[in-house]
ZADO-1210 file (C-alpha; in nm, 4 decimals, padded with zeros to 6 digits):
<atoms>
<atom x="00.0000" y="00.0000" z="00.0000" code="UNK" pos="1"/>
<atom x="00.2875" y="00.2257" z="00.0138" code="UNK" pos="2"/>
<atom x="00.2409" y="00.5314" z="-00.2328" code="UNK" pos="3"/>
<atom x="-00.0865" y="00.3942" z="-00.3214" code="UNK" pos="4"/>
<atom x="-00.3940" y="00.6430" z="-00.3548" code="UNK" pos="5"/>
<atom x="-00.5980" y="00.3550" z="-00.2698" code="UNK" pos="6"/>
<atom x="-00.4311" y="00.2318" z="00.0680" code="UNK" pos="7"/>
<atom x="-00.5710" y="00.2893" z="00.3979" code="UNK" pos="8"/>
<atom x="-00.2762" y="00.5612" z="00.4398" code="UNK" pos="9"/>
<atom x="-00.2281" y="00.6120" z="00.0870" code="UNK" pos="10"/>
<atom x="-00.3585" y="00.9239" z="00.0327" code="UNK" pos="11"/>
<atom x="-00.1464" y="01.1345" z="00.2438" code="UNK" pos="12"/>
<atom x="00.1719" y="00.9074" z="00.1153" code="UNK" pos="13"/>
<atom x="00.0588" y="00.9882" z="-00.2403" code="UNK" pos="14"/>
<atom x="-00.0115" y="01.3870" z="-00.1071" code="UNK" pos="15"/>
<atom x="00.3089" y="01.4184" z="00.0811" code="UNK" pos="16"/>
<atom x="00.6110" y="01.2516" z="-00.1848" code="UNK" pos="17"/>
<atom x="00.3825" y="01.5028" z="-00.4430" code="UNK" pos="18"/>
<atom x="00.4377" y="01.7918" z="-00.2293" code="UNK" pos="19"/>
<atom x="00.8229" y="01.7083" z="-00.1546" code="UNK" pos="20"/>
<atom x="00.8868" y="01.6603" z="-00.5273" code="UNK" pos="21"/>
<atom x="00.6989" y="01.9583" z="-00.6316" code="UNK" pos="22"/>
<atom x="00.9119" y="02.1278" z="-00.4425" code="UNK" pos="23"/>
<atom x="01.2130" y="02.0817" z="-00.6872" code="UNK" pos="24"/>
<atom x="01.2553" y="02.3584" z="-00.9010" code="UNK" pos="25"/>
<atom x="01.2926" y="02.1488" z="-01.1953" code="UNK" pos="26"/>
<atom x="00.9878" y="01.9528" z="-01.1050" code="UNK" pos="27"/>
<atom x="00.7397" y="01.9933" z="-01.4152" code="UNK" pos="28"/>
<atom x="00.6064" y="01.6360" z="-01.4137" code="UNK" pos="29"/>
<atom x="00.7017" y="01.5459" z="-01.7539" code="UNK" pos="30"/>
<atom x="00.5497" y="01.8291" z="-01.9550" code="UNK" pos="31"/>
<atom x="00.7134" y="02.1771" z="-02.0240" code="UNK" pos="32"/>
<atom x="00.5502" y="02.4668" z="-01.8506" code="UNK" pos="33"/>
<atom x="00.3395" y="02.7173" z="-02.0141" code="UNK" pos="34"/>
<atom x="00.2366" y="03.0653" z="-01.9507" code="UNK" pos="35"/>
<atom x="-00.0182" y="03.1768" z="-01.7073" code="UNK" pos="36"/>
<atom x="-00.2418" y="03.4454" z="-01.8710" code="UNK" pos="37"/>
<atom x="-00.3253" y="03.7106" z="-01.6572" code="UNK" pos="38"/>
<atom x="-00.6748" y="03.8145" z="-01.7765" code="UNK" pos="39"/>
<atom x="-00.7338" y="04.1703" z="-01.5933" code="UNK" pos="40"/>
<atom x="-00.9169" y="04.5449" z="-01.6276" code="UNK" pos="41"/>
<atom x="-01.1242" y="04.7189" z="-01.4290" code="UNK" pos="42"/>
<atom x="-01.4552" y="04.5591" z="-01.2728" code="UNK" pos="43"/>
<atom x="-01.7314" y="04.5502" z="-01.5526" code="UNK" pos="44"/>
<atom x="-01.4841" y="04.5009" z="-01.8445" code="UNK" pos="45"/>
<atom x="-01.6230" y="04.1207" z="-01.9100" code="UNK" pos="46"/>
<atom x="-01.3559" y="03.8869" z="-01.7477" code="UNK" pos="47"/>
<atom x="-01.5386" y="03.6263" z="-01.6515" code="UNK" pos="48"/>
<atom x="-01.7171" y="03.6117" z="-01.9804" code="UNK" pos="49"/>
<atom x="-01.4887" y="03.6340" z="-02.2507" code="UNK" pos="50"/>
<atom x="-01.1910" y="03.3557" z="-01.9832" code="UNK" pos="51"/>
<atom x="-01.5516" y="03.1301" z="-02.0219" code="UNK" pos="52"/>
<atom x="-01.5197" y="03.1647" z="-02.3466" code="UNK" pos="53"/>
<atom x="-01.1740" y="03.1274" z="-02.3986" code="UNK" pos="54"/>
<atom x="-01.1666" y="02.8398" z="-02.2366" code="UNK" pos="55"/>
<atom x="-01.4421" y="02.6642" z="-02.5139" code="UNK" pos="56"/>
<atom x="-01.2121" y="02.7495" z="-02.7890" code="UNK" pos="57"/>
<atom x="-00.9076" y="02.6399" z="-02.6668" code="UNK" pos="58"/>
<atom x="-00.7862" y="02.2869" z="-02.6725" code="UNK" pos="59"/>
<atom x="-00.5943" y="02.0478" z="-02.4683" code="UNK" pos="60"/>
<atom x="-00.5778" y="02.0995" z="-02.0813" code="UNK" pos="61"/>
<atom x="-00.7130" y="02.4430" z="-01.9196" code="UNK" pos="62"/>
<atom x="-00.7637" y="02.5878" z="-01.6167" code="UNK" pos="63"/>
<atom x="-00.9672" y="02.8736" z="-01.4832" code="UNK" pos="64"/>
<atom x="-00.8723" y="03.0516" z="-01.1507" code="UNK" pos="65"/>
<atom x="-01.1780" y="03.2734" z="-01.1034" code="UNK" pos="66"/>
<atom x="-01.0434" y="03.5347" z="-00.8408" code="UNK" pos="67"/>
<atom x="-01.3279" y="03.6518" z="-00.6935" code="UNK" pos="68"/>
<atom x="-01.4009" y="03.2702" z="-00.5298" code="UNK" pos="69"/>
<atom x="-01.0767" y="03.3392" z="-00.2970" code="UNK" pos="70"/>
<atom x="-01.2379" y="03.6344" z="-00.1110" code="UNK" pos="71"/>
<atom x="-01.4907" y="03.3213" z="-00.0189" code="UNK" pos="72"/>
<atom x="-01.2123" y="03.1550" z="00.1416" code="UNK" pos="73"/>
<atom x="-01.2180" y="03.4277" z="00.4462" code="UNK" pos="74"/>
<atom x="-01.4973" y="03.2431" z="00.6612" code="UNK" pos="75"/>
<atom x="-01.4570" y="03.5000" z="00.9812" code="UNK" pos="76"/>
<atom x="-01.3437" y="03.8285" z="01.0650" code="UNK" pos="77"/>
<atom x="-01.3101" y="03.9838" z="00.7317" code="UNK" pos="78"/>
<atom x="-01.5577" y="04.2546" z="00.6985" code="UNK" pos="79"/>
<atom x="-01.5273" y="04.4253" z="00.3422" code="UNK" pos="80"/>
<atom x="-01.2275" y="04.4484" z="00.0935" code="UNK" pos="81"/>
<atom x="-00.9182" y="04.6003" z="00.2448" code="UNK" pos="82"/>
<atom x="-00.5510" y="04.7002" z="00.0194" code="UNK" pos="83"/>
<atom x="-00.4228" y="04.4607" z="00.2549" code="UNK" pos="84"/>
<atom x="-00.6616" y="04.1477" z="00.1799" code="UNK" pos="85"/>
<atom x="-00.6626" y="04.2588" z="-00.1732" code="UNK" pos="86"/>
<atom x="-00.3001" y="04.1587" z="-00.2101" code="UNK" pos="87"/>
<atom x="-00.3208" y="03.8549" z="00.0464" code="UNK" pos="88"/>
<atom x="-00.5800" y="03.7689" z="-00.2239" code="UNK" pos="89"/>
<atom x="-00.3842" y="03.8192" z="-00.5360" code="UNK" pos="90"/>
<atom x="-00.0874" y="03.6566" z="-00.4092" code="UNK" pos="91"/>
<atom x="-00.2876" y="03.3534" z="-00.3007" code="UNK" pos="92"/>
<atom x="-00.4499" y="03.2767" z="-00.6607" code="UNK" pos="93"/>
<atom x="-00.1074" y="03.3324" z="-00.8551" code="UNK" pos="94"/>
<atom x="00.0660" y="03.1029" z="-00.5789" code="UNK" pos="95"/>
<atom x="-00.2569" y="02.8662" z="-00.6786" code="UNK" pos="96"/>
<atom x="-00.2009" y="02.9211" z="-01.0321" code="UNK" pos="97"/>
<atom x="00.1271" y="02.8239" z="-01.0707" code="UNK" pos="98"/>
<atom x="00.1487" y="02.4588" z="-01.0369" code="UNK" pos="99"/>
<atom x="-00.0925" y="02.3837" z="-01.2821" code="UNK" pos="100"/>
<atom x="00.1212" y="02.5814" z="-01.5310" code="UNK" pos="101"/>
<atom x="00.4125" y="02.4285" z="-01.4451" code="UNK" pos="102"/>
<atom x="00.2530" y="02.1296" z="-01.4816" code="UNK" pos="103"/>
<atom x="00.1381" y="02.1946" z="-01.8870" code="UNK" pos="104"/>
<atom x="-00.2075" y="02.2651" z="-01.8577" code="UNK" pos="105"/>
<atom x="-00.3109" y="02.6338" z="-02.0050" code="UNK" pos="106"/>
<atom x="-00.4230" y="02.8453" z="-01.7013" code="UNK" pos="107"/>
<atom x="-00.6595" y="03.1484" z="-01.7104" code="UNK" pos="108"/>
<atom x="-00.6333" y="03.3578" z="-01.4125" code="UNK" pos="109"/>
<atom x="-00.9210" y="03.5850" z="-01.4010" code="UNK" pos="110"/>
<atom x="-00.8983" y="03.9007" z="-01.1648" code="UNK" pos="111"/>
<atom x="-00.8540" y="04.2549" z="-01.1588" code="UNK" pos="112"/>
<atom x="-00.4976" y="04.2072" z="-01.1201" code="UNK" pos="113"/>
<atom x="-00.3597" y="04.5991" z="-01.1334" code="UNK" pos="114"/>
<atom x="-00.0104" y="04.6762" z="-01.3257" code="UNK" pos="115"/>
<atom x="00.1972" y="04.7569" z="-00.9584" code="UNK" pos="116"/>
<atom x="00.1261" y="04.4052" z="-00.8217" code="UNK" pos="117"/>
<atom x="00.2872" y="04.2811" z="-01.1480" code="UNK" pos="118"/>
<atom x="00.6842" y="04.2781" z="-00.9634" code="UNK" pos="119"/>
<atom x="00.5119" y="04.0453" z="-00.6979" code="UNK" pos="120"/>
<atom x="00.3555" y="03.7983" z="-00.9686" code="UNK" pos="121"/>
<atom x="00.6689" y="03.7998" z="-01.1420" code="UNK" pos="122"/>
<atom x="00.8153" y="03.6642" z="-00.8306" code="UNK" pos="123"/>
<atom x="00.5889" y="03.4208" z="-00.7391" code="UNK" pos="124"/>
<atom x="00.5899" y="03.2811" z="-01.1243" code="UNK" pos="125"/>
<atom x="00.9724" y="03.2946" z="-01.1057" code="UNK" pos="126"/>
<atom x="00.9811" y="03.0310" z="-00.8537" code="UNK" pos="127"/>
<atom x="00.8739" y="02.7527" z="-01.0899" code="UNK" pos="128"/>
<atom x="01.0095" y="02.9197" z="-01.4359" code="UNK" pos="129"/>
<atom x="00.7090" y="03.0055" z="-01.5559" code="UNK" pos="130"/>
<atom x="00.6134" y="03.2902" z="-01.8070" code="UNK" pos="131"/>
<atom x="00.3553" y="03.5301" z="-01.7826" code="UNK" pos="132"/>
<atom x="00.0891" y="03.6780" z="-02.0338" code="UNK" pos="133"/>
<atom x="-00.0603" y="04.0240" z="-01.9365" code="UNK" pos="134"/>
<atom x="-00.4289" y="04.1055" z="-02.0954" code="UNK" pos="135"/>
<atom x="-00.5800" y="04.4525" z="-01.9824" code="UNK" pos="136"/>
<atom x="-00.9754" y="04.3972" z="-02.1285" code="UNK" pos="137"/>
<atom x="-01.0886" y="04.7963" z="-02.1182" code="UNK" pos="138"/>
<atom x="-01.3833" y="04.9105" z="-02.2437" code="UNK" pos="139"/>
<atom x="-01.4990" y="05.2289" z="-02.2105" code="UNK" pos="140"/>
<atom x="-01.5607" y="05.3458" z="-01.8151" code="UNK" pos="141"/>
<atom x="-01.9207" y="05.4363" z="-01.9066" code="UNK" pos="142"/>
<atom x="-01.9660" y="05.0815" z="-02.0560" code="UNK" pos="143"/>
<atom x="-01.7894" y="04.9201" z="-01.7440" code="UNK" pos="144"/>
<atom x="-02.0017" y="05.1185" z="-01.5301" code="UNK" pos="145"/>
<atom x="-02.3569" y="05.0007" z="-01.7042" code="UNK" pos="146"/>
<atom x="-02.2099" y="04.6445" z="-01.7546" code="UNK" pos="147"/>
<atom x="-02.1359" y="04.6640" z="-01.3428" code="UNK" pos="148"/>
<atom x="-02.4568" y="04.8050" z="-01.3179" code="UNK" pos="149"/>
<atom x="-02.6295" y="04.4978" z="-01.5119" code="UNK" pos="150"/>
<atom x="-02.5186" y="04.2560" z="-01.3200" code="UNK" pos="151"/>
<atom x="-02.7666" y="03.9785" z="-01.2123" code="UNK" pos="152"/>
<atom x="-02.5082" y="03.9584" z="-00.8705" code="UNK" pos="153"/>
<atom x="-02.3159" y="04.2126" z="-00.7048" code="UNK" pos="154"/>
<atom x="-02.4785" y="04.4693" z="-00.8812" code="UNK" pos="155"/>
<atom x="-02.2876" y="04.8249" z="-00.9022" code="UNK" pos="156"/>
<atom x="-02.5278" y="05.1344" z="-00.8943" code="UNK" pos="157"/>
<atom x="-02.2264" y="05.3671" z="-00.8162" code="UNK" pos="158"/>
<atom x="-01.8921" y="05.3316" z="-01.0461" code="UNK" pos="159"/>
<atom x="-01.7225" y="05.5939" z="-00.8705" code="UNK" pos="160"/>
<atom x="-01.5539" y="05.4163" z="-00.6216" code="UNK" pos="161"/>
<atom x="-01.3765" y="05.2190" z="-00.9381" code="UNK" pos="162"/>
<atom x="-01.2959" y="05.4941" z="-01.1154" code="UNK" pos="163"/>
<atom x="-00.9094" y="05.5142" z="-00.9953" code="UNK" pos="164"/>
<atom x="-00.8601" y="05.1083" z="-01.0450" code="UNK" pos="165"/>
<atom x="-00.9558" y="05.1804" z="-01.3867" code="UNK" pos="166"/>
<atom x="-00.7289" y="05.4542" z="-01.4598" code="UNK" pos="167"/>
<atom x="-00.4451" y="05.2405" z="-01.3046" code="UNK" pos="168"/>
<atom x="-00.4280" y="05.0620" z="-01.6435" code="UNK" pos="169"/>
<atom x="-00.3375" y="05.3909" z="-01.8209" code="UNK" pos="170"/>
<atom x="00.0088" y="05.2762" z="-01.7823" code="UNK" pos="171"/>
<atom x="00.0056" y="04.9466" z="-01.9610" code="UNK" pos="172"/>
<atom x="-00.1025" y="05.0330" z="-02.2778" code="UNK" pos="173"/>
<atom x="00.0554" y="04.7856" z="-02.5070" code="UNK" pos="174"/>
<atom x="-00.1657" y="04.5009" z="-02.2630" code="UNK" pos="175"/>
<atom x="-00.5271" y="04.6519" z="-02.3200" code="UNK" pos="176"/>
<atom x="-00.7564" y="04.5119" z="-02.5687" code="UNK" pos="177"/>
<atom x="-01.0338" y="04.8002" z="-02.6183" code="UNK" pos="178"/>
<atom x="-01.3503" y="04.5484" z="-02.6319" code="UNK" pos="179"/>
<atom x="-01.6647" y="04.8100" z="-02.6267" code="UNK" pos="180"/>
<atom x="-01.7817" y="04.6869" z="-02.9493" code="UNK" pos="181"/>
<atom x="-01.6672" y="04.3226" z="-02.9407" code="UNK" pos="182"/>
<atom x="-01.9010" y="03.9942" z="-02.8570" code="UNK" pos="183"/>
<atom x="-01.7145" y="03.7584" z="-02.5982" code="UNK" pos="184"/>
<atom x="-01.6149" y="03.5215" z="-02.8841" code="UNK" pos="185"/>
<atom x="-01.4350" y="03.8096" z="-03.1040" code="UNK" pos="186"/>
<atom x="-01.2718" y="03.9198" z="-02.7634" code="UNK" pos="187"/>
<atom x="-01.1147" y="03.5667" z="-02.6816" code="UNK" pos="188"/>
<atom x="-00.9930" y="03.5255" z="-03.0593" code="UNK" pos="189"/>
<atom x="-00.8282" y="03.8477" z="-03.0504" code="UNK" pos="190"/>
<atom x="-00.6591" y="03.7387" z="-02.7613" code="UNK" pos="191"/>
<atom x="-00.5893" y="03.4693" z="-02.8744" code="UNK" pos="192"/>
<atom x="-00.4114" y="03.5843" z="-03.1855" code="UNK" pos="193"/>
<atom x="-00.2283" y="03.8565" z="-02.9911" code="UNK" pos="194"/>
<atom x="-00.0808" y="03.5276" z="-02.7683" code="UNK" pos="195"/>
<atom x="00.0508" y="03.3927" z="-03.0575" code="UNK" pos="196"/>
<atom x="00.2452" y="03.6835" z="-03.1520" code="UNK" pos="197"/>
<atom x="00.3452" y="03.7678" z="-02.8660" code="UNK" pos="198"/>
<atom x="00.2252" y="04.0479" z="-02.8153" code="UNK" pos="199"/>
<atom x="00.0966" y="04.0336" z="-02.4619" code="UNK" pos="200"/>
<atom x="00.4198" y="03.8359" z="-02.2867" code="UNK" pos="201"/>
<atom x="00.5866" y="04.0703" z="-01.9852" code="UNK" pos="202"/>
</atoms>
């Protein structure tokens, strides 16, 4: 039963020699690593839509870290968004995310992920080799604001408080993909295409 999933103490076995090896940087489990794509922008620009849809058209192994799950994980105490939770919760989903990109599989990591944390997800990702894809989606603030608005959850009557977040992006201008006009499926193929050249690689 030793290292077996199935044993009566084979789980934690199995867990533990994965965790130990893991821990080699080298350790990639016979596939090369691939980039983790950092889909960001300011809150109503259609994340979670068009990294739904990117996921249908791509093939092989994906995987979508939706960001907004992790402020779920605080299940006491936490009363609201703070700067300082907002970065315990970034750095928790790349940490999450990076595995599963060293590992092969194409990972989507969904969050309004601002351009100064980017030194501290080049860190984290550094750990484990892996390469990172930057995609600003930025609509208009009036159509983020009446997208927000929209929403059948977590509706936003009043943008205002977002309004600096979405000006933070001004300063990564060769990442945003202007997407007022574009359906979710014309969004993901554009990003898709702008992978491939690399246009969106930090």
């Amino acid at each position: 039963m030793h290292g077996h999933p199935g044993g009566r103490y084979g789980h934690c076995e199995f867990i533990a020699r994965f965790l130990l090896d893991s821990r080699r940087p080298t350790a990639n489990f016979g596939r090369m690593p691939t980039p983790i794509l950092i889909l960001s922008g300011p809150v109503g620009s259609g994340k979670t839509t068009v990294a739904r849809e990117m996921v249908r058209l791509l093939t092989g192994e994906v995987v979508l870290i939706e960001g907004d799950v992790f402020w779920s994980f605080y299940a006491k105490g936490a009363h609201g968004p703070t700067h300082k939770r907002f970065r315990t919760i970034m750095s928790a989903m790349t940490v999450a995310s990076v595995p599963f990109a060293a590992g092969g599989s194409h990972v989507i990591l969904d969050f309004s992920i601002p351009p100064w944390f980017l030194d501290t997800v080049r860190k984290i990702a550094a750990t484990r080799e892996v390469a990172l894809d930057y995609v600003v989606l930025r609509p208009s603030e009036q159509v983020c604001a009446e997208r927000a608005k929209a929403r059948a959850e977590g509706s936003i009557a009043d943008y205002s408080h977002y309004g600096e977040l979405y000006r933070d992006f001004d300063q990564v201008a060769r990442h945003i993909l202007c997407n007022d006009t574009m359906s979710p499926t014309e969004s993901a193929s554009a990003i898709l295409r702008g992978l491939a050249e690399g246009r969106f690689r930090l």
